[in-house]
N, C-alpha and C positions, 0 to 999 in steps of 0.2 A: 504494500500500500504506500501511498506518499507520504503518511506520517512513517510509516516504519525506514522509509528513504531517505525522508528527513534527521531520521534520528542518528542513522546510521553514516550520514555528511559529519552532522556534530560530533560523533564519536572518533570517526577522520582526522575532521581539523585538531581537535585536543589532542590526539595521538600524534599526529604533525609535530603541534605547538609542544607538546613535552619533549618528544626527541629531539627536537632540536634545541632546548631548553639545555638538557640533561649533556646531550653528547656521550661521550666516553664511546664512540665508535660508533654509534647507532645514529641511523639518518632516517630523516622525514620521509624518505622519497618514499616508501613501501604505502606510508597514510595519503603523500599527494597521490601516489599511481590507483589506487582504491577508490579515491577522490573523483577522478578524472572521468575513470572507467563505470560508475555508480550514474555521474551526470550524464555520460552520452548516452548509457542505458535510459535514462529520463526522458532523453531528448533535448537536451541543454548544452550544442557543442561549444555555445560562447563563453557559458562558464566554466568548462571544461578546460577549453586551451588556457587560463592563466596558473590551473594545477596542475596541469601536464606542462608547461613551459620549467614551473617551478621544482619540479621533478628532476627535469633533465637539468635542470641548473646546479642541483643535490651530486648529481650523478657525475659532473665535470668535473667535483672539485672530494667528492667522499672514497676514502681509501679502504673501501670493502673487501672483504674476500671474493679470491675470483669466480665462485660459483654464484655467490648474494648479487656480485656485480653483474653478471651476464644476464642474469634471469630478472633485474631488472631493466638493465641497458633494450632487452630484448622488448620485455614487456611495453618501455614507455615506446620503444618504436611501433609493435602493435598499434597502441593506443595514438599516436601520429596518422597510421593508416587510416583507422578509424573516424579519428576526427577530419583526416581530408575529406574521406567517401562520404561523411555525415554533411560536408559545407562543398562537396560538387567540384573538389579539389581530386579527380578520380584519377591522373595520371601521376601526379604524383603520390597518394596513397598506394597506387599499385607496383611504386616502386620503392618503398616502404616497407607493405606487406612481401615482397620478392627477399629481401634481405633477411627477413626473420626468415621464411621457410629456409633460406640457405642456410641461415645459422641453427635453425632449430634441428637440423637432421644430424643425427649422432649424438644426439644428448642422454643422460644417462635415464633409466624412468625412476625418479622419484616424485614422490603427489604435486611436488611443489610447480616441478618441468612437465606433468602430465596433466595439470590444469593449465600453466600455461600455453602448451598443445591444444588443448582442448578449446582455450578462448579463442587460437589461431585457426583451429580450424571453422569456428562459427563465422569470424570475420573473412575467411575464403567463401563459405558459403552466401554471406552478403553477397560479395564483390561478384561471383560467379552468378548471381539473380538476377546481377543490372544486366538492362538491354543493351542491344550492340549499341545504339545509338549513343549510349552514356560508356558503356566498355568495349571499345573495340578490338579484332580480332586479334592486332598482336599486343595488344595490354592485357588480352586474356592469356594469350600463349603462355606469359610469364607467370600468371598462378597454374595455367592447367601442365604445365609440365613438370609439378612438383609431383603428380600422380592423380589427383580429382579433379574429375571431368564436370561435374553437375554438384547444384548445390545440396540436394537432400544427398549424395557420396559423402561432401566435407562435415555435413553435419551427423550423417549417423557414424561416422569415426568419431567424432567430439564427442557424441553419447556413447559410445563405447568408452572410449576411457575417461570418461564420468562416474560409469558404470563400475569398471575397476577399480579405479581410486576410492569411491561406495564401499565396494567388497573389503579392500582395505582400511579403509576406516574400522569396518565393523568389527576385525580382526579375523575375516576367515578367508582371508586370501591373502596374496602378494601383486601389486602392481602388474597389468599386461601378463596375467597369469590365475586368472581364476577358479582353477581347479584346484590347486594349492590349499589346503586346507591349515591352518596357524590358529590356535588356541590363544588370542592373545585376546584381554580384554579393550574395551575403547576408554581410554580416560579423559574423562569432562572436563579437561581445564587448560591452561596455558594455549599452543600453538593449536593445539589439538580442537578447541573450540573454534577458533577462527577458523581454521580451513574446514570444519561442517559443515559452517553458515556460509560458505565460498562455495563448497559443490554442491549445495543445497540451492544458491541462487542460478549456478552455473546450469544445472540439472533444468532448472526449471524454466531458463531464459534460451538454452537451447533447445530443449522439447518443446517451447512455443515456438521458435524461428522452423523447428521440424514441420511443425504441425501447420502450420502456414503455407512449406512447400507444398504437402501432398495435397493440401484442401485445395492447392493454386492450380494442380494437374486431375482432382477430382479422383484420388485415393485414398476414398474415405473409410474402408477398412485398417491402410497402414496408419491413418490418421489417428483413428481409433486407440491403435495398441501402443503408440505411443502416448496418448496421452493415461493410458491406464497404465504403463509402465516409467512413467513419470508420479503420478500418483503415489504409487509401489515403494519408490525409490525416495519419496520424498516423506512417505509415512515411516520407515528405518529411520531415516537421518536423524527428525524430529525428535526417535525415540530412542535417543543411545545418549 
């Protein structure tokens, strides 16, 4: 809802405003990139680019470890793409989005790079839905030769490993590996709560962009099972 979207900007900004308060290595940019990415979800690219600018500004001068760095570096480029395709900036968004796939390939899976995968590929699926008139044939070339041809392709991989990082939270699997059975319990607190409400909104914002596709091509049974397996997926989350 918008109050809970509201709440969850304030909760941002203050996180923002402490880290960078506090320091001792910890940077804001994780609260602006949340920030950013929370608004253009809204609809809000204008106030979006001043906490995505402010991000990458974090990011020019903060001496992170190289894994914390990349997966943001990547991310606020995401969120770049994003906000071009959102303001009709399509050529270069899609040249944006071309960098992260090149750098996202070979990355290791943990939930962290597998939800960022997972936003990448929702945002392939955008780009892949505009018509040629807005995407033309070789500004498509450059997403569709990372492997996905069509947008419901990009986004049932992004619910797939939704899906898995799910299974993983709950403790009965391991990332990109769901037969794997691990007795571990889920514990409510620290990182472990934030990334919930992360593949909880993920889940729920890409099974809408799904469900969109198919309703668009008149596939109103896959429409169906995704939205019950969203449903599914979102009554676990809730209850761990």
């Amino acid at each position: 809802s918008l109050y809970q979207s509201l709440q969850a900007l304030e909760s941002y900004s203050l996180a923002a405003r402490l880290t960078g308060a506090i320091g001792e290595g910890r940077s804001p940019a994780t609260a602006l990139c949340h920030s950013a990415k929370l608004l253009l979800e809204m609809g809000a690219p204008t106030l979006a680019q001043p906490q995505l600018e402010a991000a990458e500004a974090c990011l020019s001068s903060d001496d992170l470890g190289s894994e914390g760095l990349s997966l943001l570096r990547l991310l606020c480029a995401l969120l770049r793409s994003q906000l071009c395709c959102d303001t009709g900036q399509v050529e270069e968004g899609v040249s944006h989005l071309a960098q992260v796939l090149q750098k996202l390939a070979g990355q290791k899976q943990t939930k962290s790079w597998c939800l960022l995968r997972a936003s990448v590929m929702q945002t392939v699926g955008t780009y892949l839905s505009l018509p040629t008139s807005v995407l033309p044939p070789s500004q498509r070339l450059q997403i569709t030769q990372h492997g996905w041809r069509s947008p419901d392709a990009a986004l049932s991989e992004s619910r797939k490993l939704l899906c898995s990082v799910v299974v993983s939270l709950m403790g009965n699997g391991l990332i990109g590996n769901t037969k794997t059975i691990v007795n571990t319990r889920f514990v409510d607190q620290g990182e472990n709560v934030l990334q919930k409400w992360q593949v909880l909104a993920e889940v729920v914002g890409c099974s809408r962009r799904l469900v969109l596709v198919y309703s668009q091509v008149g596939a109103a049974c896959e429409a169906r099972a995704v939205c019950l397996e969203a449903l599914r997926l979102t009554a676990k989350l809730q209850t761990l």
